[in-house]
C-alpha positions as CSV (number, residue, x, y, z in Angstrom):
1,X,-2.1,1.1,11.3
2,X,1.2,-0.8,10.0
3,X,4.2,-0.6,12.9
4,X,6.6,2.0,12.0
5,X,9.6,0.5,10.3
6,X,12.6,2.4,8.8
7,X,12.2,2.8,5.0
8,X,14.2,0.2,3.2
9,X,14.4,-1.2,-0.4
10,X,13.9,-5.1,-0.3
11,X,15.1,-7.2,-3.2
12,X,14.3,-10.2,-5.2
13,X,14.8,-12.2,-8.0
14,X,11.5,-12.6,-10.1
15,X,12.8,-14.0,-13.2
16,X,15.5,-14.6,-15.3
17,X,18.3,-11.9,-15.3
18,X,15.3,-9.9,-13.6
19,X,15.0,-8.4,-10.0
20,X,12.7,-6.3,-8.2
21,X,14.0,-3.8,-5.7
22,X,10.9,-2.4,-3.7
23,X,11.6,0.6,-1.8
24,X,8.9,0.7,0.9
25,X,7.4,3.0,3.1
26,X,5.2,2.3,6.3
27,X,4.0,5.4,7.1
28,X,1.7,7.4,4.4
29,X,4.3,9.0,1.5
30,X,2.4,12.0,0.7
31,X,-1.3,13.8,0.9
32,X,-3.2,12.5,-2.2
33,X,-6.4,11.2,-2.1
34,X,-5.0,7.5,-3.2
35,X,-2.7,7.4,-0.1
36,X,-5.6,8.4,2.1
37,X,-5.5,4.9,4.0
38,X,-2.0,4.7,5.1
39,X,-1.1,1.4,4.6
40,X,2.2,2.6,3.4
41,X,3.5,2.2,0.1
42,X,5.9,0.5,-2.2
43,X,7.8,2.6,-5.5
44,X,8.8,-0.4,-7.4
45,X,11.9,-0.4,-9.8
46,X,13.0,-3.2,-11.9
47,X,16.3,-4.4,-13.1
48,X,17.0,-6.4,-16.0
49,X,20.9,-7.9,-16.3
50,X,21.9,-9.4,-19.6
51,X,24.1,-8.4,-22.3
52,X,22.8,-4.8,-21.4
53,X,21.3,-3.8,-18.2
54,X,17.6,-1.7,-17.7
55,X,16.6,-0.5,-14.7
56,X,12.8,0.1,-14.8
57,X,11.2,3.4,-13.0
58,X,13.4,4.5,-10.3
59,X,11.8,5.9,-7.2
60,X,10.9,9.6,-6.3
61,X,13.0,12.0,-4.2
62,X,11.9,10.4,-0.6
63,X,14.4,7.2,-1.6
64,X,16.8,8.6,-3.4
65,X,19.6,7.8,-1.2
66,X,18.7,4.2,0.1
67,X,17.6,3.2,-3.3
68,X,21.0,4.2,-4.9
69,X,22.9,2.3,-2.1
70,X,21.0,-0.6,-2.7
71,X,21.5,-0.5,-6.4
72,X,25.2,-0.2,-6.2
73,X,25.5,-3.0,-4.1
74,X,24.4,-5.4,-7.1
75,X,25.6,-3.3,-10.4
76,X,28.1,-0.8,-11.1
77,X,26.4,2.3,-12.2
78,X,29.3,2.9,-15.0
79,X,27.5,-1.0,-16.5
80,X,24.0,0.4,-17.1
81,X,22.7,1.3,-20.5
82,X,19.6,2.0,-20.0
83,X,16.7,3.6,-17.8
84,X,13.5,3.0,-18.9
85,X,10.3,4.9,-17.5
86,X,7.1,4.0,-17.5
87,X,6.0,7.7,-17.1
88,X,8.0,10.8,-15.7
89,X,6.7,13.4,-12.8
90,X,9.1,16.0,-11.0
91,X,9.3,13.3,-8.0
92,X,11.6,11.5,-9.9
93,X,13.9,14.3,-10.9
94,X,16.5,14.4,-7.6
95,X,16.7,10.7,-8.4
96,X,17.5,10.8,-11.5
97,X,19.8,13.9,-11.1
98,X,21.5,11.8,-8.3
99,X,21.7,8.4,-10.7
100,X,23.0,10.7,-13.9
101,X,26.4,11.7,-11.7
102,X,27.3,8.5,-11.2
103,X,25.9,7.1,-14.9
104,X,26.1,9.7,-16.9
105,X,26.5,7.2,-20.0
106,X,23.0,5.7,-19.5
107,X,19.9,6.2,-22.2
108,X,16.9,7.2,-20.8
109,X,14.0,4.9,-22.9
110,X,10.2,6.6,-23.0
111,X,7.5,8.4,-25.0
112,X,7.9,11.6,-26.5
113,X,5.8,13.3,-23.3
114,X,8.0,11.8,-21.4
115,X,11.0,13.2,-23.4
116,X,9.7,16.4,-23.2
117,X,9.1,16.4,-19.4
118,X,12.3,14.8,-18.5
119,X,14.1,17.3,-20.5
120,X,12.0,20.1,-18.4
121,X,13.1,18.5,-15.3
122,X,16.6,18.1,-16.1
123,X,17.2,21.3,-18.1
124,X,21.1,21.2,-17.3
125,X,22.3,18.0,-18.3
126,X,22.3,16.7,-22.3
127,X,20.4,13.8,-22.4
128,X,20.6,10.6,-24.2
129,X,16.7,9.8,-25.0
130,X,15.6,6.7,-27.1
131,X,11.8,7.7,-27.9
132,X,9.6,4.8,-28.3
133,X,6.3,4.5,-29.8
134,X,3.8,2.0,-30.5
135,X,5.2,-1.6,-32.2
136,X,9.2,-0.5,-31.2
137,X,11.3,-2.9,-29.6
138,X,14.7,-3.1,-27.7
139,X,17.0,-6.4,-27.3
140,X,19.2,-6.4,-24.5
141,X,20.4,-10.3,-25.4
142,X,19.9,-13.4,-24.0
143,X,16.1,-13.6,-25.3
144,X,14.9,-10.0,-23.6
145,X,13.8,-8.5,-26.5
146,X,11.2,-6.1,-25.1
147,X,8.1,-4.8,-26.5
148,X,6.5,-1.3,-25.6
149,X,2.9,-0.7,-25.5
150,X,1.8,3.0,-24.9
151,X,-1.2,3.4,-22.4
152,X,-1.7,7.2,-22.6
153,X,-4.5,8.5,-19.9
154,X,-5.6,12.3,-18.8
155,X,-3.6,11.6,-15.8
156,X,-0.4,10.0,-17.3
157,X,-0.3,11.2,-21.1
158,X,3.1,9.7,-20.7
159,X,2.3,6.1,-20.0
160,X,4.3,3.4,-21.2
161,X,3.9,-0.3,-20.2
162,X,7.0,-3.2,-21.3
163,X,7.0,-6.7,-21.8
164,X,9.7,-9.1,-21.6
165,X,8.9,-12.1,-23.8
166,X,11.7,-14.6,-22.0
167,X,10.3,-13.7,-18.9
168,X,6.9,-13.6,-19.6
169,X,6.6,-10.1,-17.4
170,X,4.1,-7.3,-18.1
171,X,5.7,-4.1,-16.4
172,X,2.6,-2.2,-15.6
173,X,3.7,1.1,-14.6
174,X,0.4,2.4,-12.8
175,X,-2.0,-0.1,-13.8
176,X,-3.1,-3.1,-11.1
177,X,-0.9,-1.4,-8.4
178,X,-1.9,-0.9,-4.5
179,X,-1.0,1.5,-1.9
180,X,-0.1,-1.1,0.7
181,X,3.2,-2.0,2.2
182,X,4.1,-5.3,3.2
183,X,6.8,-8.4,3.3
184,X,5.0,-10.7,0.6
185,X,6.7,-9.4,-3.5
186,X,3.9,-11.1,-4.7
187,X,0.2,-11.7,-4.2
188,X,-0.1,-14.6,-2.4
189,X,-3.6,-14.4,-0.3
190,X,-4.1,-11.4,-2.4
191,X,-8.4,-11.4,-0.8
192,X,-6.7,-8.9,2.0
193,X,-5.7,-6.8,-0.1
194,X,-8.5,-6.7,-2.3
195,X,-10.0,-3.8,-0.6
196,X,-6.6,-1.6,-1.4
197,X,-6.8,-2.7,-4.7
198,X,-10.2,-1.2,-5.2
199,X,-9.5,1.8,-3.3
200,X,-6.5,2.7,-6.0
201,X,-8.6,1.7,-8.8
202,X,-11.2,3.8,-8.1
203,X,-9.1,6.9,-6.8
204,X,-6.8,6.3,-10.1
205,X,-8.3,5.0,-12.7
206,X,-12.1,5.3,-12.5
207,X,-12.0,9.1,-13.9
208,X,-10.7,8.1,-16.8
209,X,-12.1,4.8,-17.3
210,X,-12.2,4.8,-21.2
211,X,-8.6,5.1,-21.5
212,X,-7.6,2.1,-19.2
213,X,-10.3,-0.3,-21.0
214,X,-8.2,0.9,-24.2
215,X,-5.0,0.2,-22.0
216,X,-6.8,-3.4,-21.0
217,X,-7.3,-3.7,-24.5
218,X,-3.6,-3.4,-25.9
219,X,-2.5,-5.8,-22.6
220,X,-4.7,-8.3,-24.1
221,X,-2.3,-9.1,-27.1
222,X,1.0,-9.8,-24.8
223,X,1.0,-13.2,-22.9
224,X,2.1,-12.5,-18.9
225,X,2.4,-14.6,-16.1
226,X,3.2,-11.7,-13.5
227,X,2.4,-8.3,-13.4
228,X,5.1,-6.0,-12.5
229,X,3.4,-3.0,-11.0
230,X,4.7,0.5,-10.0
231,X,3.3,0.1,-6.5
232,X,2.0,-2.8,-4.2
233,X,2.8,-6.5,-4.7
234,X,3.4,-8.2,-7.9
235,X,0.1,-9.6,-9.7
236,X,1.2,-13.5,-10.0
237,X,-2.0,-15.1,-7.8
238,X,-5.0,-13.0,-9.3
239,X,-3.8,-12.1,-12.7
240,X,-6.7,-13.0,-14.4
241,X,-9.4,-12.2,-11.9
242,X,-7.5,-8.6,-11.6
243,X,-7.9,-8.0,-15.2
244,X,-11.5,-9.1,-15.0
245,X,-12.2,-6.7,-12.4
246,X,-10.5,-4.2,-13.9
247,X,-13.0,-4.0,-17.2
248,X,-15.9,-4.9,-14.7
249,X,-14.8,-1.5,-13.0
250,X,-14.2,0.4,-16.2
251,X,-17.9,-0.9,-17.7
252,X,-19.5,0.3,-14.0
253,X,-18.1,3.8,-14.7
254,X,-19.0,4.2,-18.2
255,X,-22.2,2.7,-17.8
256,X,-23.4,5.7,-15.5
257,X,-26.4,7.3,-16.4
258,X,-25.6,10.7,-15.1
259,X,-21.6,12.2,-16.0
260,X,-19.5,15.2,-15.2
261,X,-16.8,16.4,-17.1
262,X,-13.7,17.2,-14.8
263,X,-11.2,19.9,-17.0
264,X,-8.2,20.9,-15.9
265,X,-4.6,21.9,-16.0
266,X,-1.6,21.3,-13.6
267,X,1.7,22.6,-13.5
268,X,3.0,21.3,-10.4
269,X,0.6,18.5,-10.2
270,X,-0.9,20.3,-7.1
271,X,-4.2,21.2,-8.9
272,X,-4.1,17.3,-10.6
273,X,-4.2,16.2,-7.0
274,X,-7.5,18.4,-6.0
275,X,-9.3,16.9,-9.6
276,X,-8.7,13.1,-8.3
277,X,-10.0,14.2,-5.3
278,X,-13.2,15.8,-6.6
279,X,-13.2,13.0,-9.1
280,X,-13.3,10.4,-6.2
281,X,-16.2,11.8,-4.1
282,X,-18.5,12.0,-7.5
283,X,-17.7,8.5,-8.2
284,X,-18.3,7.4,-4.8
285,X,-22.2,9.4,-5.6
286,X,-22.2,6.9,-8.3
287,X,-21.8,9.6,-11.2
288,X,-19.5,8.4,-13.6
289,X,-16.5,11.1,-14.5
290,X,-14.5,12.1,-17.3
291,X,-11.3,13.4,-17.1
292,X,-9.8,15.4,-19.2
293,X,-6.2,17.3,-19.2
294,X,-6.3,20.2,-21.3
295,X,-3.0,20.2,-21.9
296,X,-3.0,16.9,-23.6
297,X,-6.6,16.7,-25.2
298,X,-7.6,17.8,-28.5
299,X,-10.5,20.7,-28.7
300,X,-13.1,18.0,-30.2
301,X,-12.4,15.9,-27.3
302,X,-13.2,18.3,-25.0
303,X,-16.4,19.4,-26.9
304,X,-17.3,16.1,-27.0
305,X,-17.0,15.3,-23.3
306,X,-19.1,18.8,-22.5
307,X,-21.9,18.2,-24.8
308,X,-23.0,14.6,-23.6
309,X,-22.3,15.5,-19.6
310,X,-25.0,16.8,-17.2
311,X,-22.1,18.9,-15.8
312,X,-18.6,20.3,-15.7
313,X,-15.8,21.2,-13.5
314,X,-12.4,23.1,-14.4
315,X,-9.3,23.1,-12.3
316,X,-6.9,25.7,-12.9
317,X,-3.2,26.7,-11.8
318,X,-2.3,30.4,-11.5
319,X,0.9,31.3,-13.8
320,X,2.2,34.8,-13.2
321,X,-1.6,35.7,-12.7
322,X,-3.1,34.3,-15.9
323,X,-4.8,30.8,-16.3
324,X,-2.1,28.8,-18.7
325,X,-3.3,28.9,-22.5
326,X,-4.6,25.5,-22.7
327,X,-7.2,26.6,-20.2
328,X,-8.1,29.7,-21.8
329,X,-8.5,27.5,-24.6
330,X,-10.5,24.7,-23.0
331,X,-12.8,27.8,-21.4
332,X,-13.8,28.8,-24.9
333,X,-14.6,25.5,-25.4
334,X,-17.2,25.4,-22.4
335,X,-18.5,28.7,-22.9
336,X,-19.6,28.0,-26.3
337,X,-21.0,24.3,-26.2
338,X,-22.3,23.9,-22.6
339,X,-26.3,25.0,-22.2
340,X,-27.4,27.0,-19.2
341,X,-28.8,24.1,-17.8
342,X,-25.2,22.0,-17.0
343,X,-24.4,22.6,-13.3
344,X,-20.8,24.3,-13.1
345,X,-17.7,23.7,-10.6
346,X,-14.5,25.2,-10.4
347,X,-11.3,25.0,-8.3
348,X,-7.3,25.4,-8.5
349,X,-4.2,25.7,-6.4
350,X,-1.9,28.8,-6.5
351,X,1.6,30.0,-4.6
352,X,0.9,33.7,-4.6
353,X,-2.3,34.5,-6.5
354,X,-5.2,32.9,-7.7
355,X,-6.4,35.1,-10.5
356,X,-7.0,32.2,-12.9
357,X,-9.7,30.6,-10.5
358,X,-11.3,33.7,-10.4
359,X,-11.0,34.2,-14.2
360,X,-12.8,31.1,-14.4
361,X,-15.1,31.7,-11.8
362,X,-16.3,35.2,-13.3
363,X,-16.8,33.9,-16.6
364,X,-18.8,31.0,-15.5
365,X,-21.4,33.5,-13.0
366,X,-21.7,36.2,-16.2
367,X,-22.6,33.2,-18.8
368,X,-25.7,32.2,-16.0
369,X,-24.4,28.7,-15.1
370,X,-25.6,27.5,-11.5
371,X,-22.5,26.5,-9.1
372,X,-22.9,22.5,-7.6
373,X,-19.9,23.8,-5.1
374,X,-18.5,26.7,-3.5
375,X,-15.4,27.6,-5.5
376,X,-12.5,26.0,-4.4
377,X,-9.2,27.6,-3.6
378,X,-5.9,25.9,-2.5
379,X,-2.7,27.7,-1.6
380,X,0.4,25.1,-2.5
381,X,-0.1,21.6,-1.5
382,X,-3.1,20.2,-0.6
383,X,-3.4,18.7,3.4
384,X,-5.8,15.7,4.3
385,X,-8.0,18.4,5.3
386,X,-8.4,19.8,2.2
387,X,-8.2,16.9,-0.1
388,X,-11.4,15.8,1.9
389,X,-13.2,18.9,1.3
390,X,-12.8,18.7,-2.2
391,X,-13.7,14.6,-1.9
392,X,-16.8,16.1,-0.4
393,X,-17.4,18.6,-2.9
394,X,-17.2,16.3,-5.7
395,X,-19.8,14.3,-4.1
396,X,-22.4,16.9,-3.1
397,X,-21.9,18.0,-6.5
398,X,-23.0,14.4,-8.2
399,X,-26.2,14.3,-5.5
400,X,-27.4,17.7,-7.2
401,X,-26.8,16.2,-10.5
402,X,-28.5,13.1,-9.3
403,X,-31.2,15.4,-7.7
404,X,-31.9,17.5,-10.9
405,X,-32.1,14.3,-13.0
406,X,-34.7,12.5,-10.8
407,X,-37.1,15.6,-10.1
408,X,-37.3,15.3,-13.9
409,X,-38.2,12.4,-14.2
410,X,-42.2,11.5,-13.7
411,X,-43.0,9.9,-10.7
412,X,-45.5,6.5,-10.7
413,X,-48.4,6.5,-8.2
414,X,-47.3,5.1,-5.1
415,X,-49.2,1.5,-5.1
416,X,-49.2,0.9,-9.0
417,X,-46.3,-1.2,-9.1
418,X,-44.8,-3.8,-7.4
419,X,-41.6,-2.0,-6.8
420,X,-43.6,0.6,-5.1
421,X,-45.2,-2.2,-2.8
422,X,-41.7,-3.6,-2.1
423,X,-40.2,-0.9,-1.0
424,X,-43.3,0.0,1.7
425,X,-42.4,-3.3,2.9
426,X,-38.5,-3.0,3.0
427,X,-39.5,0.0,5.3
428,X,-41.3,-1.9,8.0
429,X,-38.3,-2.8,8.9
430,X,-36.8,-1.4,11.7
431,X,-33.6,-0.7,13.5
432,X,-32.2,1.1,16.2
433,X,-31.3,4.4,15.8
434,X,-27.1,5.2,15.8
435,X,-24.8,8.0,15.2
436,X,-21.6,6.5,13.7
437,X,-18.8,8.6,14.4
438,X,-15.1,8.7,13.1
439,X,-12.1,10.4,13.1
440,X,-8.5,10.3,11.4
441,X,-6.1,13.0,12.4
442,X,-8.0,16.5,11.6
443,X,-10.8,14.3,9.9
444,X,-14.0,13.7,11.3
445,X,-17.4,12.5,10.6
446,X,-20.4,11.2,11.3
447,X,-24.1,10.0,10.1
448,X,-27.3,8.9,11.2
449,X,-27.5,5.3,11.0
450,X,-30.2,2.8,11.4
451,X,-29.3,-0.5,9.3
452,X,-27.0,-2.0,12.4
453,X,-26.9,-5.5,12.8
454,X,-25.1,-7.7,15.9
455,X,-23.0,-9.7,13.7
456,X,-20.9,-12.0,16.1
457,X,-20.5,-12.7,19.7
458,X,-16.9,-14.3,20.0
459,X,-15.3,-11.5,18.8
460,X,-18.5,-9.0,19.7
461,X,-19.1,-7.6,16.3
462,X,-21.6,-6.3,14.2
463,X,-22.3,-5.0,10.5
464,X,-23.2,-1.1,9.9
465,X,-24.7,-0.4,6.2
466,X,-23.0,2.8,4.9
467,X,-24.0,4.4,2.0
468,X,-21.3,5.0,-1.1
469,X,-21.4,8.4,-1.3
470,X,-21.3,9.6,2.7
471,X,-18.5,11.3,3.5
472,X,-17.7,9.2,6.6
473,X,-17.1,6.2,4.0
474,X,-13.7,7.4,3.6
475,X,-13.1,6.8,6.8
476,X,-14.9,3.6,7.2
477,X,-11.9,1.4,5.7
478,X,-10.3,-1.9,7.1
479,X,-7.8,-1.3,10.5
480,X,-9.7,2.1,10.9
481,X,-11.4,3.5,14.3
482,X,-15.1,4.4,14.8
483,X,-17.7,5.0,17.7
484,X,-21.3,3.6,17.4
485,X,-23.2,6.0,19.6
486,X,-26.4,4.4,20.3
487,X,-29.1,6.7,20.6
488,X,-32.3,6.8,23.3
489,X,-35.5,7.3,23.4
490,X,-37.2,10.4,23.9
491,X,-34.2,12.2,24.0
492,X,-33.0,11.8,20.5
493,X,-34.7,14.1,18.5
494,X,-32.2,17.0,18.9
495,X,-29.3,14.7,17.8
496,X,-31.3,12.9,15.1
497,X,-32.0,16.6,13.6
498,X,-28.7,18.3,13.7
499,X,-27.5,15.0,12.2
500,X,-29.8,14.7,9.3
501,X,-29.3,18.1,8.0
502,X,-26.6,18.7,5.0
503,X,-23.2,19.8,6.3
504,X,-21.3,21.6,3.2
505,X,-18.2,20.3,2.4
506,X,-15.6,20.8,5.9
507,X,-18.7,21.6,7.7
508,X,-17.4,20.6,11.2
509,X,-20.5,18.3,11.8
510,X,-20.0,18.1,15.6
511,X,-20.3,21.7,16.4
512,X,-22.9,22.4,19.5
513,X,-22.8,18.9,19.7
514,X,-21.5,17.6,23.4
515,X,-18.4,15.5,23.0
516,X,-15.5,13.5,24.3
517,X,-13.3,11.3,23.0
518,X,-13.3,8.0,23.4
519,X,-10.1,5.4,23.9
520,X,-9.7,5.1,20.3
521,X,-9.6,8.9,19.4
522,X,-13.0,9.1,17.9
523,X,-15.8,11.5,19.1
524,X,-18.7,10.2,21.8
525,X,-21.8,11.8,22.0
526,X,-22.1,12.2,25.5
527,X,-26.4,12.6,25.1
528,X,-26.6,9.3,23.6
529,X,-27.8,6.0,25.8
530,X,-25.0,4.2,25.3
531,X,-21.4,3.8,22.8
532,X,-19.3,0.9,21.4
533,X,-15.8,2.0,20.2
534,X,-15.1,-0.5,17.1
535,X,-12.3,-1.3,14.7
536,X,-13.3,-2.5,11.0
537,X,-12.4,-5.7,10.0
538,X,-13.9,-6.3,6.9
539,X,-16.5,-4.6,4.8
540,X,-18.1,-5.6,2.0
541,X,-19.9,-3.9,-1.6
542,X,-23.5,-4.5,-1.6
543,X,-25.1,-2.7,-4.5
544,X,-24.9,1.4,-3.6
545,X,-23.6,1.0,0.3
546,X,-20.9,-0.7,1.8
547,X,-21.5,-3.4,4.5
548,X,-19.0,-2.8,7.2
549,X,-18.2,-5.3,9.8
550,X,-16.7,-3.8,12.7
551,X,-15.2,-5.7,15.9
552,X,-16.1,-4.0,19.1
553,X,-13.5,-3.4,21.5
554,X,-15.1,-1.1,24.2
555,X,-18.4,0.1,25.6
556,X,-20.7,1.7,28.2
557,X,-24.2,2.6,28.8
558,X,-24.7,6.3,29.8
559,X,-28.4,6.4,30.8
560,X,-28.7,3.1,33.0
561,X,-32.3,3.4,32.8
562,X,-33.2,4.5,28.9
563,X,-34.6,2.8,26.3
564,X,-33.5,2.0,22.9
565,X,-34.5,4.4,19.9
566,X,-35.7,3.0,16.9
567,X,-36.5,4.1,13.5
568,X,-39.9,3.7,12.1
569,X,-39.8,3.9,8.0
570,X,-42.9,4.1,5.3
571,X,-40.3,3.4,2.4
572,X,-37.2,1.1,1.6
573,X,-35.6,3.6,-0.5
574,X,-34.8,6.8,2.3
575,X,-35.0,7.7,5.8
């Protein structure tokens, strides 16, 4: 974890005429599933400061105050023309409220979502909106003649990105941004932060991976030297290699043989908030997702998506006890093209009442469809607790997809091929046997573990093979705490039992399970032969787990005079 500062804004010159004031945070902003590793955060803002003067994306409500200050140190308010927005969300009304009484002159620039959400969040005031669409332009002198590029996604229908020719900078909005907080404005030694960069891609943009390789696609035609993101540091270093990644990440996701269709609607962004969290734990099964917000897609869109996935989820707010009309609509839509044989999810948030999810819910159990999850119901804003439910959801529902698919499938003789032969050999191999357990917060986990590996002896360390779509690789990221619990012989049938069975989704996987916590706050099995609390320090993709190398910073032996467990396997492919 990053020491606890004081929230600042930090600013610096990037360009010509151009500046960067990065209002940081150290501590975790809010509970979505893309802030899930506290590294902090940066909202990035831009300004621009020649003939007229653009400020870029001010912040949301939790700078409000320290970002005006700043900002009013370097400009008069009464000066600015212009506020341009990458996309709008209710976060940034008290902001803009706030920057309207001082500036009430300004022209907000956007798309025409964005217009109509700004005006929705600022019903009071009469706004001066410049609505910009593909191929528009405005010149604020002295060369800054900037170009708009609309990147429209399920998540942001609003999205804009900007480029300033003089400057040669891309201002990304969402795209290639990173929730991590730090000194460095730009990339420099951007490998340790690679990780982050991941993270937010694939809680952020993997669900709707179609739309950002159309995004990647329009990017392509504007030459950048830095990318000006809405979070994180500034692309400068790994510009190229980002972009590359990028489209590798998008063709991993739609190349997925197995999909799920994620519908849904959100009028406070609550209910958004649960469908990136269910969309993360099915990616992380290695089901590819499509995302779709009714409120912005067209009916043959949503057909579309329906017919060619394997299964479908719909997300729903409740609105004075009805679901809102573009999920009535979008229902009719599933009820009519999706065969009995799709598995079915559904979820939403409410304040007072839920009657849309149950709508939902009723219509779904009359039509015949078979549920992959429990229905899930949130009451206001999700907590960690809950956002890792549904992350676990999401995932047991892709492993039932994945399940269904494969027990379709016709099964070669074992012995006929040489894959068959390789994996009896992959099995021979064999490893102790360990119960890795985490915790963050009200958090936990666990799982039974047997590819553990010393890996060093100056630090001690050593590498733990966990699988993509466990629910303990959440917690399993670098700077966080876990507990190797190394199990003994003879006696570790009990624990190797109660942890091989499926938990549901919250499951508390320790019950009837003796505990204690160890120095670093994660549980210790107090049957086990022996522990090692570890920190990771690195970890590493390798095909459908993650290689995690963890330094070990404490340890004891519990039974003096055990012996080791170890795992004896016929196959490489499963315990």
């Amino acid at each position: 974890m990053l020491e606890m500062k004081q929230r600042d804004v930090q600013v610096l010159p990037i360009g010509a005429e151009t500046t960067v004031l990065r209002s940081r945070t150290w501590d975790r902003l809010k509970f979505e599933i893309e802030y899930a590793l506290q590294r902090g955060t940066t909202a990035n803002s831009y300004l621009i400061q020649a003939d007229k003067i653009a400020l870029f994306d001010p912040p949301g409500e939790s700078f409000t105050e320290i970002f005006l200050a700043a900002l009013q140190r370097r400009i008069d308010p009464t000066s600015l023309d212009y506020v341009i927005l990458g996309h709008v969300n209710p976060n940034r009304g008290v902001t803009l409220k706030a920057l309207l009484e001082k500036a009430p002159q300004i022209t907000f620039v956007c798309s025409n979502p964005a217009a109509i959400a700004l005006r929705a969040i600022l019903p009071d005031h009469d706004l001066n909106i410049k609505v910009v669409r593909g191929e528009q332009t405005l010149d604020l002198g002295r060369g800054h003649h900037l170009q708009f590029i609309p990147t429209p996604s399920p998540r942001w229908p609003d999205a804009v990105c900007t480029h300033d020719p003089q400057t040669e900078i891309l201002f990304t909005d969402k795209l290639f941004g990173a929730h991590v907080c730090g000194d460095q404005v730009l990339d420099e030694g951007w490998i340790t932060i690679s990780e982050d960069r991941r993270y937010y891609f694939d809680c952020l943009m993997a669900p709707h991976a179609r739309h950002v390789e159309t995004a990647l696609d329009k990017l392509t035609d504007f030459q950048a030297r830095i990318y000006a993101t809405g979070h994180g540091p500034l692309v400068r270093y790994s510009l190229i290699l980002l972009t590359q990644y990028y489209r590798q990440w998008c063709e991993q996701q739609k190349s997925q043989d197995t999909t799920v269709a994620l519908i849904y609607a959100s009028a406070y962004g609550n209910t958004a908030t649960l469908a990136q969290a269910i969309a993360r734990g099915i990616t992380k099964a290695g089901v590819g997702v499509e995302s779709i917000n009714s409120e912005v897609a067209q009916p043959s869109e949503i057909r579309e998506a329906i017919e060619k996935s394997d299964g479908f989820i719909m997300g729903s707010p409740t609105l004075g006890g009805h679901a809102p009309t573009p999920i009535q609509t979008a229902l009719g839509l599933v009820l009519s093209t999706a065969t009995k044989t799709k598995l079915a999810g559904v979820f939403g948030s409410y304040g007072w009442s839920g009657e849309a999810i149950d709508l939902i819910e009723d219509k779904f159990r009359d039509a015949g469809y078979r549920f992959g999850f429990e229905t899930i119901r949130v009451k206001f804003k999700p907590t960690d607790v809950t956002l890792k439910f549904c992350e676990e959801a999401g995932t047991d529902f892709a492993q039932s997809l994945k399940k269904a698919k494969k027990s379709r499938t016709p099964k070669q003789p074992v012995g006929d091929s040489q894959a068959a032969r390789t994996e009896q050999a992959v099995g021979r191999l064999i490893g102790s046997l360990c119960i890795v357990t985490a915790k963050q917060g009200e958090v936990s986990g666990a799982m039974l573990a047997d590819w553990v590996s010393q890996a060093t002896f100056t630090p001690p360390g050593l590498t733990i093979a966990v699988a993509k779509d466990r629910a303990i690789e959440s917690l399993m990221h670098s700077g966080d705490k876990f507990v190797l619990n190394i199990l003994e012989e003879g006696k570790h049938l009990g624990l190797m039992k109660h942890f091989l069975k499926p938990f549901s989704p919250g499951e508390d996987r320790f019950a009837g399970v003796a505990t204690q916590e160890a120095e670093n706050g994660c549980p210790i099995l107090t049957d086990s032969l022996a522990y090692l609390e570890c920190t990771v320090e690195n970890r590493m993709e390798c095909g459908d787990h993650w290689l995690v190398y963890g330094v070990v910073k404490n340890g004891k032996v519990l039974q003096p005079e055990g012996v080791t467990a170890v795992h004896h396997r016929k196959s490489g492919t499963h315990y």
